[in-house]
C-alpha positions, 0 to 999 in steps of 0.5 A: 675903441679897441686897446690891445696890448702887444707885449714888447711891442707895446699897446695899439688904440684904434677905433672908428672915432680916432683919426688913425691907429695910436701905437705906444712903444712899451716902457725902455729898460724892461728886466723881464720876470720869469712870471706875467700874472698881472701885467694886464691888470698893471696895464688897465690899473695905470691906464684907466688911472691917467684917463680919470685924470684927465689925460688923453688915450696917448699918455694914458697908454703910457702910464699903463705900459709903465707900470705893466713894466714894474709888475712884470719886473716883480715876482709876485702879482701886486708886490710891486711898490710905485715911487713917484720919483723913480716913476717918473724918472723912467717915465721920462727915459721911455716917454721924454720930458714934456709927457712926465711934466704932464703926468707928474702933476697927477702923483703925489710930492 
């Protein structure tokens, strides 16, 4: 399996064992920062999160597109600060309803 990631465009999955490509649009809304260290390392933190929790390839992009959004949005590479609400809430403008149910069972009350 190969996750590339296409900035703005959002991240591509592919692999002979999928059925087809699997494309995740990047997180709306994005306030772009004038520095990108650790956006990748924000995608794979928030990616590789969501697979240990079970959740499929889709939605894991999604968790991953999220939070690459909120480091690149942070001036400094982990001065970030992830809110389960606000998470949420804009998981669900970028994602919809039915996929923040799913991934709100995996963060904290």
């Amino acid at each position: 399996m190969q996750v590339t990631t296409l900035g703005k465009d959002g991240v591509e999955i592919s692999g002979k064992e999928l059925a087809g490509p699997i494309r995740v649009s990047a997180a709306r809304d994005v306030n772009s920062s004038t520095d990108p260290t650790g956006v990748g390392d924000g995608f794979r933190a928030g990616f590789f999160a969501a697979l240990s929790w079970g959740l499929g390839l889709e939605r894991s992009a999604q968790v991953g597109s999220l939070m690459a959004a909120l480091v690149l949005e942070t001036v400094g590479t982990q001065e970030y600060e992830v809110r389960a609400d606000a998470f949420l809430k804009r998981f669900a403008l970028s994602y919809g309803d039915t996929a923040a149910a799913e991934v709100s069972a995996h963060l904290p009350a």
